[in-house]
C-alpha positions as CSV (number, residue, x, y, z in Angstrom):
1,X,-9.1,10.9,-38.1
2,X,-6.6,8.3,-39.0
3,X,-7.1,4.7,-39.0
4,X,-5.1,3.2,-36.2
5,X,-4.8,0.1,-34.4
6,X,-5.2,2.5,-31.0
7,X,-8.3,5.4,-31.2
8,X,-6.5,8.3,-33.0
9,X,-8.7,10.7,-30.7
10,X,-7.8,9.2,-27.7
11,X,-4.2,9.3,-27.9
12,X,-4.1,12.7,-29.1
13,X,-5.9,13.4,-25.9
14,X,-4.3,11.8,-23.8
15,X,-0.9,13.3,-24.9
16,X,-2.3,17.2,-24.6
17,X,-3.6,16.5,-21.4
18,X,-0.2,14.9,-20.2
19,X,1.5,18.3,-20.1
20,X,4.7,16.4,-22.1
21,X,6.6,19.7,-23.7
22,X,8.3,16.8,-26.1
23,X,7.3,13.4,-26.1
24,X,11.1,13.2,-27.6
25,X,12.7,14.3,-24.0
26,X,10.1,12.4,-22.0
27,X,11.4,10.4,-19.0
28,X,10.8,6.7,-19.1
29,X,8.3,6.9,-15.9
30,X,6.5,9.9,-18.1
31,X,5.6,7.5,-20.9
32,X,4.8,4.9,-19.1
33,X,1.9,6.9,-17.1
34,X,1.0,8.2,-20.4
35,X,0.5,4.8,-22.0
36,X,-1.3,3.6,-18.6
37,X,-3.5,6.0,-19.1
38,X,-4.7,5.5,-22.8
39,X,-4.9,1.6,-21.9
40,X,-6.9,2.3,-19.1
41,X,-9.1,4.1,-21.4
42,X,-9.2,2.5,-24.5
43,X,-8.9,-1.4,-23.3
44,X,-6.1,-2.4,-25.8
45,X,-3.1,-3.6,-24.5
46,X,0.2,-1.7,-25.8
47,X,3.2,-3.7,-26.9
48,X,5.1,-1.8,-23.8
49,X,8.5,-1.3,-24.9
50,X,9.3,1.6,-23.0
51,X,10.5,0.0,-19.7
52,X,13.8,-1.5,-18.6
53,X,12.7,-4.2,-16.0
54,X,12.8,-7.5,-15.9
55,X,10.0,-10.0,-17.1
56,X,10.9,-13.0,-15.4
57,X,9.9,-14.3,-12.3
58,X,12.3,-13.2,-9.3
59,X,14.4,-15.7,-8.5
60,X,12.8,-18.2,-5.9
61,X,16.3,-19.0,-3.9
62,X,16.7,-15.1,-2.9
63,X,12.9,-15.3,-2.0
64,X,13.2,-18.1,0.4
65,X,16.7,-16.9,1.7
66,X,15.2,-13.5,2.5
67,X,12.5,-14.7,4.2
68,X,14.1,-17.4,6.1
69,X,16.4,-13.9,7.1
70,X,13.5,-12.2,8.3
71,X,12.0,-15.4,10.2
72,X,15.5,-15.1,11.8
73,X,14.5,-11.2,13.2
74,X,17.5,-9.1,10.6
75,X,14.4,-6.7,10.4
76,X,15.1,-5.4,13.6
77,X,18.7,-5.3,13.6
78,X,20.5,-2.3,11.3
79,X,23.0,-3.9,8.5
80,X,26.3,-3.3,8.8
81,X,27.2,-0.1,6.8
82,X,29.6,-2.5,4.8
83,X,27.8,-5.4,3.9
84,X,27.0,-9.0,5.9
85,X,30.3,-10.9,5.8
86,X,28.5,-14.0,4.0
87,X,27.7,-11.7,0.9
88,X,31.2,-10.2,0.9
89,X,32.6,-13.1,0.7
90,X,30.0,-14.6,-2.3
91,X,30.5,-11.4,-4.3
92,X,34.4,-12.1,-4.0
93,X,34.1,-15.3,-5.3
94,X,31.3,-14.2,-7.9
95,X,33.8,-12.0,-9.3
96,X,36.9,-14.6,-9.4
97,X,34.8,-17.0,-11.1
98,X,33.0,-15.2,-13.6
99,X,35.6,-12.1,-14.1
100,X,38.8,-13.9,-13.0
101,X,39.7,-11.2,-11.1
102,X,41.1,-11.1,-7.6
103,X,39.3,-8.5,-4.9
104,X,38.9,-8.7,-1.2
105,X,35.9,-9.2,0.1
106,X,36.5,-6.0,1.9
107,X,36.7,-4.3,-1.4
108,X,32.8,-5.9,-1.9
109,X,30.2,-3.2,-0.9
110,X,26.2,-4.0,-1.1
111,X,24.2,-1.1,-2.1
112,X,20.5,-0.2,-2.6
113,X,20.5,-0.7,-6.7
114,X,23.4,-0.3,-8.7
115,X,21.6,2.8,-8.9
116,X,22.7,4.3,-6.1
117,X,26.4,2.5,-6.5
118,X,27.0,5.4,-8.9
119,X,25.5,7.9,-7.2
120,X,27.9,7.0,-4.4
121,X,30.7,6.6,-6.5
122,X,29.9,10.0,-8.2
123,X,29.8,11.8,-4.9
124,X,33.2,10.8,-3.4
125,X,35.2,10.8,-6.5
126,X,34.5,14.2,-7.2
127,X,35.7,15.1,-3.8
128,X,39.4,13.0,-4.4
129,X,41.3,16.0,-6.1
130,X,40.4,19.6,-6.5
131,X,41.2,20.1,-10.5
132,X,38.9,16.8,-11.5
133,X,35.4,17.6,-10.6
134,X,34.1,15.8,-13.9
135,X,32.9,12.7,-15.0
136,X,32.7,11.6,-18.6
137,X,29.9,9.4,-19.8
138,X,30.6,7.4,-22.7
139,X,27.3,6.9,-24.2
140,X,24.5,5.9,-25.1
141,X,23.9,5.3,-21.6
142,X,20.9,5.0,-18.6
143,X,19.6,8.8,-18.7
144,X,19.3,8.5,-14.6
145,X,23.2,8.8,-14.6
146,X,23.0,12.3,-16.2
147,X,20.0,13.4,-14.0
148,X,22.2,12.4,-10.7
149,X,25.3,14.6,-11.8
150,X,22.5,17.1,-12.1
151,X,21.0,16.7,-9.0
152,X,24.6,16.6,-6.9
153,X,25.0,19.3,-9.1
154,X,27.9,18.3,-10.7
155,X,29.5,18.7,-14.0
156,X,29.5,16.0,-16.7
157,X,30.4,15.5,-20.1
158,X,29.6,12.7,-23.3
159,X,30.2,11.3,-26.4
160,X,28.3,9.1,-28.2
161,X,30.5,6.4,-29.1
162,X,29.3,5.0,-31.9
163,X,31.5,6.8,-34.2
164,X,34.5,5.8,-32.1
165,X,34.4,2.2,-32.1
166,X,38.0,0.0,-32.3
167,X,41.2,2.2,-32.6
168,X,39.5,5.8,-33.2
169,X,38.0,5.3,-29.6
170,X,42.1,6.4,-27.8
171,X,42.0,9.4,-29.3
172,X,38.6,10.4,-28.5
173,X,38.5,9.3,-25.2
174,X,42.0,10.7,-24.5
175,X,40.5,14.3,-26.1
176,X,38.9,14.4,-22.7
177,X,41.2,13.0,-20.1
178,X,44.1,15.4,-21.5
179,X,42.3,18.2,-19.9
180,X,42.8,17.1,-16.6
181,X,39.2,17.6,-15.0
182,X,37.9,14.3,-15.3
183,X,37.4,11.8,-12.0
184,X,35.8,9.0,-13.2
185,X,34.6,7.7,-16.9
186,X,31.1,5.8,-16.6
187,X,30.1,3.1,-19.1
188,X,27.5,0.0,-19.3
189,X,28.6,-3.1,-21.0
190,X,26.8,-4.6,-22.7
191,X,24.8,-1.2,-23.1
192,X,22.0,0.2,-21.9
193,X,20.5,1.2,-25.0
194,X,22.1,0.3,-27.5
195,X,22.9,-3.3,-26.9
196,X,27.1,-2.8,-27.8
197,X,29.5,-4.4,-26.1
198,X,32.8,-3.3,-25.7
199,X,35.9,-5.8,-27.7
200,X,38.7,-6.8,-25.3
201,X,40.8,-4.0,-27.6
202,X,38.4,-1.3,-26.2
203,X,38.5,-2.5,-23.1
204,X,42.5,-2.3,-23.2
205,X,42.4,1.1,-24.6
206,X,40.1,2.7,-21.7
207,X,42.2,0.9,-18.9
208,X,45.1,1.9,-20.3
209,X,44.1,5.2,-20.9
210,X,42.7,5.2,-17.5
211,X,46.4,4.6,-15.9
212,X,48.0,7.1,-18.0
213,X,45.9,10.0,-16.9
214,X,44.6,8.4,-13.3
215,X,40.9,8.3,-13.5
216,X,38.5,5.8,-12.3
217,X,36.7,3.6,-14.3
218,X,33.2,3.1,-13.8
219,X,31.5,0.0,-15.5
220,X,28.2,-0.9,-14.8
221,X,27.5,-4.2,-15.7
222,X,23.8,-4.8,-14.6
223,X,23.2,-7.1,-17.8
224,X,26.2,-9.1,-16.4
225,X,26.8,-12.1,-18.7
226,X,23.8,-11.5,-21.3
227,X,26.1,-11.1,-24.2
228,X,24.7,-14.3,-25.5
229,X,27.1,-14.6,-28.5
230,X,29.7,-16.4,-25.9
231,X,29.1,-18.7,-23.0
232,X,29.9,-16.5,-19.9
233,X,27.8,-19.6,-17.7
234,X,30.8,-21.5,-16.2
235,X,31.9,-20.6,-13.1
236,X,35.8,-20.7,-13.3
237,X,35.7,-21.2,-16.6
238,X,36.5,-19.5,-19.3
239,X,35.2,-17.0,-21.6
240,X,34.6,-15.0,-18.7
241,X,32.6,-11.7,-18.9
242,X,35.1,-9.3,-19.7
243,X,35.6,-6.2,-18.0
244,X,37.9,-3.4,-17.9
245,X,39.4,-4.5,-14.9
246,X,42.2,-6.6,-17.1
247,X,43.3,-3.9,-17.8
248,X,43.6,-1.2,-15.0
249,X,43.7,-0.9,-10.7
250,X,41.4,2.4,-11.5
251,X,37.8,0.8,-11.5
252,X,34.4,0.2,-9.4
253,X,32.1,-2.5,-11.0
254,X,28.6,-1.8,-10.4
255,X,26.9,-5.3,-10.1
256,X,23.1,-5.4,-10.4
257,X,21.0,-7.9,-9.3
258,X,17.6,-6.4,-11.1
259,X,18.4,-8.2,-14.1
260,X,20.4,-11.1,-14.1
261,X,17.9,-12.3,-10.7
262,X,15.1,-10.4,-11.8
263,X,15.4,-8.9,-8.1
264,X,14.6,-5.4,-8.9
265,X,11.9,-4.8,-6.7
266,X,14.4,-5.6,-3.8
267,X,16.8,-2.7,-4.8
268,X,20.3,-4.2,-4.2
269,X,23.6,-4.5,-6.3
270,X,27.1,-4.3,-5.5
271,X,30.0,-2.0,-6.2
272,X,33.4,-3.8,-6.8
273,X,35.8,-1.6,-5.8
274,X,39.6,-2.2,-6.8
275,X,42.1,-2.8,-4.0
276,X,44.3,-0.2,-5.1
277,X,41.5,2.4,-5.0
278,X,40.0,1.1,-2.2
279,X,43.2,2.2,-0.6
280,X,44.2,5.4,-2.3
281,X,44.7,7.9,0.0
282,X,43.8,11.8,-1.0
283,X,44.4,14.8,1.5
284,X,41.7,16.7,-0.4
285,X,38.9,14.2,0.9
286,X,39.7,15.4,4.5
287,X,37.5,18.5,4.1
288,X,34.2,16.7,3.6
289,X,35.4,13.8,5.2
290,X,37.0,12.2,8.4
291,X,39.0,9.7,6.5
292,X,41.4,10.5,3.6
293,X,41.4,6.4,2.3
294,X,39.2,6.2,-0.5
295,X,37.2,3.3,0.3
296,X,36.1,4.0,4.1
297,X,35.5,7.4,2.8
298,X,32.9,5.8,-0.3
299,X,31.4,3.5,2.8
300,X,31.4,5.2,6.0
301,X,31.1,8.5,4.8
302,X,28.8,8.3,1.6
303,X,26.6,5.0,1.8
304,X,25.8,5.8,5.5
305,X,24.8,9.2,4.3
306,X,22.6,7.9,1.6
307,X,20.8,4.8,3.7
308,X,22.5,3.5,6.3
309,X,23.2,0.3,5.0
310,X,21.6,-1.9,2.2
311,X,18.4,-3.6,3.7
312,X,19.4,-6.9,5.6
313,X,17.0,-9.7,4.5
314,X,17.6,-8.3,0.9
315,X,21.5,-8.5,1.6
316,X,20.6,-12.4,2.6
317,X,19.2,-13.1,-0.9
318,X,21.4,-11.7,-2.6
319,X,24.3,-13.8,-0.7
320,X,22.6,-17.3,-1.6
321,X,21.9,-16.6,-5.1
322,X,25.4,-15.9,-5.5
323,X,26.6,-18.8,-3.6
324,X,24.1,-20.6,-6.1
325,X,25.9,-19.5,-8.8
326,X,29.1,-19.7,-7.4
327,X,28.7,-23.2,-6.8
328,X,27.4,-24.3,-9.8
329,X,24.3,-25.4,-8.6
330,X,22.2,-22.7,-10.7
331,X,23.0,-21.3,-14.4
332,X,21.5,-17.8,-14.0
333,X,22.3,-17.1,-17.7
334,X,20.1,-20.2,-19.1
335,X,17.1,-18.5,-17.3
336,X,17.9,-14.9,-18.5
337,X,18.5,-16.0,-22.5
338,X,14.7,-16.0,-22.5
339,X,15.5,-12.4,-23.6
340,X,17.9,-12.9,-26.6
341,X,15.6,-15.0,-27.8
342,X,12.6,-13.0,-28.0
343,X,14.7,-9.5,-29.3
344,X,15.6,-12.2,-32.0
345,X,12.3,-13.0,-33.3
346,X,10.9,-9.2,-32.7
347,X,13.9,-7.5,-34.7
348,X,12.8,-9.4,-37.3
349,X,9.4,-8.4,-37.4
350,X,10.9,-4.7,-37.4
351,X,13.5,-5.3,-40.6
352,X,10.6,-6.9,-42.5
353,X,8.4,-4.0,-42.2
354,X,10.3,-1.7,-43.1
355,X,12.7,-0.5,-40.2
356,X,16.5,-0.3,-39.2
357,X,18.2,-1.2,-36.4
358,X,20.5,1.9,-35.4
359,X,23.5,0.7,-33.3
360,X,23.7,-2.8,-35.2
361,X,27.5,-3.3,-34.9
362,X,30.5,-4.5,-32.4
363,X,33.4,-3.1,-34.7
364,X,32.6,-5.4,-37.8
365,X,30.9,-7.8,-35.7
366,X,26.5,-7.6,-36.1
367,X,25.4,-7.1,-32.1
368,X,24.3,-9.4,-30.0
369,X,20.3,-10.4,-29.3
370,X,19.7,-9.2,-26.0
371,X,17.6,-7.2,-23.4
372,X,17.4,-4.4,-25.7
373,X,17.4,-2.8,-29.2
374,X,17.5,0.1,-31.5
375,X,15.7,0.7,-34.2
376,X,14.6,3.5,-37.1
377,X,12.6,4.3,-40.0
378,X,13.4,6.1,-43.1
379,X,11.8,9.9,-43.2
380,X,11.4,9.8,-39.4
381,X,13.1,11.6,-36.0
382,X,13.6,9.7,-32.8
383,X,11.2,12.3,-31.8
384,X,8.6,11.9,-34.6
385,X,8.3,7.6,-34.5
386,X,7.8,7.6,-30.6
387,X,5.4,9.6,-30.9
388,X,3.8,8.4,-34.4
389,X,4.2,4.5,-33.0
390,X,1.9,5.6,-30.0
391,X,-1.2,5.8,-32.5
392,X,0.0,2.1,-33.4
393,X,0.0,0.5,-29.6
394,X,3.8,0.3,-29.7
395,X,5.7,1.7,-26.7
396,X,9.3,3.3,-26.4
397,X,11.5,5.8,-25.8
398,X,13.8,8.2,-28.0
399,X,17.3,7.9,-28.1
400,X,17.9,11.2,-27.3
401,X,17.3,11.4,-24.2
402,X,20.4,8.5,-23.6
403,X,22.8,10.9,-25.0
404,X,22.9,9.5,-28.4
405,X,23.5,11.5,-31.3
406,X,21.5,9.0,-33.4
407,X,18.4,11.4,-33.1
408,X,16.5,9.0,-36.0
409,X,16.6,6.2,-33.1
410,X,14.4,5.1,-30.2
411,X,15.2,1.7,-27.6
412,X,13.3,-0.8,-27.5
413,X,12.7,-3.6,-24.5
414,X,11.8,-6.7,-24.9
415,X,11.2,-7.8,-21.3
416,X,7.6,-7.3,-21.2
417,X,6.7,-8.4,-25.0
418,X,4.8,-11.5,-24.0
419,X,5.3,-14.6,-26.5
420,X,1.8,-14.5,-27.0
421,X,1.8,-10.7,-28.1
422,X,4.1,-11.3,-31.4
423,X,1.3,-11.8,-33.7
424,X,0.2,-8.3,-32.7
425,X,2.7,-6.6,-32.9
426,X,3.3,-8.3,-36.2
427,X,-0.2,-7.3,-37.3
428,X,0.8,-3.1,-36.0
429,X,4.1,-3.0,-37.8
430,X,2.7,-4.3,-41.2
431,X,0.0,-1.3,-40.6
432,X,2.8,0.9,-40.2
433,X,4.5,0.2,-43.0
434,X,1.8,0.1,-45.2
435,X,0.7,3.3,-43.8
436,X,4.2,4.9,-44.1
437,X,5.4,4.1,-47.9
438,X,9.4,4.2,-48.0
């Protein structure tokens, strides 16, 4: 038996009886019950990595708007399939302020999660033309997105694009759109794993690649403003957070407010649809359904078929925290830079024992400290450290599973690393390293 910080026995155990064929292609939720149960058993405490949520406190003004909604009685009156007018109008000026773009609050649709924004957005696009019935991931990226093309049963394709950063990304990305099948390219910024975000040049290329062969651009931008090497805080100011829709009429912006609220247990975001697509009109959508303009078909067709609506009070919330924001009267990003700072302190803990950090670059530029990281060590898979790290209390998932082809990686969170819990995990890294000679 080896001598690890977490009872060698036990987590062998646990992982046989868990039924996980890889622990390499296990879903976030199947780690996380794993690890729950080897806490539960052993009483230590796990440096839980393996979780994208949010470890702040929700924000109290959405609390106290939401219930003030429900004192009001919205609980017993449906939403409008569209969205309240007050947060229509908020997410318009949201993203004039912080974006500098220009989009009707028409255009402004609340959903339940950006989750389900894309699963929307998959849905109808796919129905637009017959010959494009694919969307094109450009990844590392959420693995739900892939599971929801495979649930609508839909075909998909990816590249991981860390290969393909600066000018080599056109003619990648155009390998694929020359074909002629793909609806709609989906991509987070900054990234969910990897922690890149795209340059203004890459952004310029996908847009304009994205008018030249007509497909919709898809950016999900659920860490909204948490590139922390600029100042995205000001509203009408700039830098502003940049975004692909400089650059092209072809986009939805999926808006989260998990994240940048810590309002995920509420499930709403927003999609941002573009004017111009909002208004497209297809004859193909006619045979699913009973409107051919884009946009009425993504709400009245799609989100009513999904929900019926984004729940009210939560709709409420989400409008004053935005208003909040948009008036200046609360700086969202001060709260949220909690989480640079600590993937700051903790990736150094990982160089100085020993490790890598996989995706480590923004074209020449080192990547920013944020929400997440990547990181590696020498002689090891993805595969092989998640599950080796397990024996050590340390928590995570592989890489693979993201569609990266960097299968020596796994993503790290830092939301739930308490302050308190960096001298352990100090303490379980040295043991690695001395346990694992380079």
């Amino acid at each position: 038996m080896k001598d690890t910080p977490i009872n060698f026995e036990v987590v062998q155990r646990h992982i046989q009886q868990s039924k996980i064929r890889c622990i390499g292609l296990a879903t976030i939720r199947e780690i996380k019950r794993l690890i729950n149960g080897i806490e539960g058993e052993t009483g230590e405490k796990f440096i839980r990595m393996e979780m994208g949520v949010p470890g702040l406190p929700a924000n109290a003004i959405g609390i106290q708007a939401e219930i003030d909604a429900l004192q009001r009685g919205c609980a017993a009156v449906y939403p409008d399939i569209e969205g309240i007018p007050v947060l229509k109008n908020e997410a318009s000026r949201f993203v004039k302020l912080f974006l500098d773009i220009d989009v009707d609050p028409a255009c402004c649709v609340p959903t339940v999660g950006s989750m389900q924004g894309g699963f929307a957005a998959f849905l109808t696009f796919s129905k637009i033309a017959k010959e494009k019935d694919t969307t094109l991931f450009i990844d590392p990226g959420f693995p739900v997105h892939h599971q929801q093309q495979r649930v609508l049963g839909l075909p998909f394709e990816s590249f991981d694009v860390y290969n393909y950063r600066g000018d080599k990304l056109r003619e990648k990305l155009e390998s694929y759109l020359i074909k002629g099948n793909i609806h709609s390219v989906l991509y987070s910024n900054p990234n969910n794993p990897s922690w890149i975000c795209f340059t203004e040049k890459e952004l310029r290329i996908i847009g304009e690649l994205a008018n030249q062969y007509n497909v919709i651009i898809i950016e999900d931008l659920a860490y909204f403003a948490m590139d922390f090497r600029k100042d995205y805080s000001k509203p009408g100011q700039p830098p502003h957070q940049p975004t692909v829709a400089k650059y092209t009429e072809n986009y939805v912006l999926l808006i989260s407010s998990s994240k940048i609220f810590s309002y995920a247990g509420q499930r709403i975001g927003l999609m941002i649809v573009s004017p111009k697509l909002f208004n497209t009109q297809s004859a193909n959508l006619l045979w699913c359904y009973s409107t051919d303009i884009v946009g009425r078909a993504l709400i009245y067709g799609t989100v009513y078929a999904l929900s019926a609506g984004t729940t009210h009070s939560t709709q409420y919330a989400l409008a004053a925290m935005l208003k909040a924001v948009n008036d200046g009267t609360f700086d969202f990003v001060s709260v949220v830079k909690e989480y640079g700072e600590k993937a700051h302190i903790m990736k150094k803990m990982f160089i100085g024992n020993g490790f890598n950090i996989v995706y480590d670059k923004d074209e020449d530029e080192p990547i920013a400290d944020g929400f997440y990281f990547t990181f590696s060590y020498p002689g090891f898979s993805g595969e092989e450290l998640l599950l080796e790290m397990l024996y050590y209390g340390i928590s995570a998932i592989a890489l693979n599973i993201t569609g990266s082809e960097r299968n020596e990686g796994i993503r790290a969170c830092v939301s739930h690393v308490k302050r308190e819990q960096f001298p352990i995990l100090e303490e379980r890294l040295r043991k690695f390293h001395e346990q694992h000679p380079r």
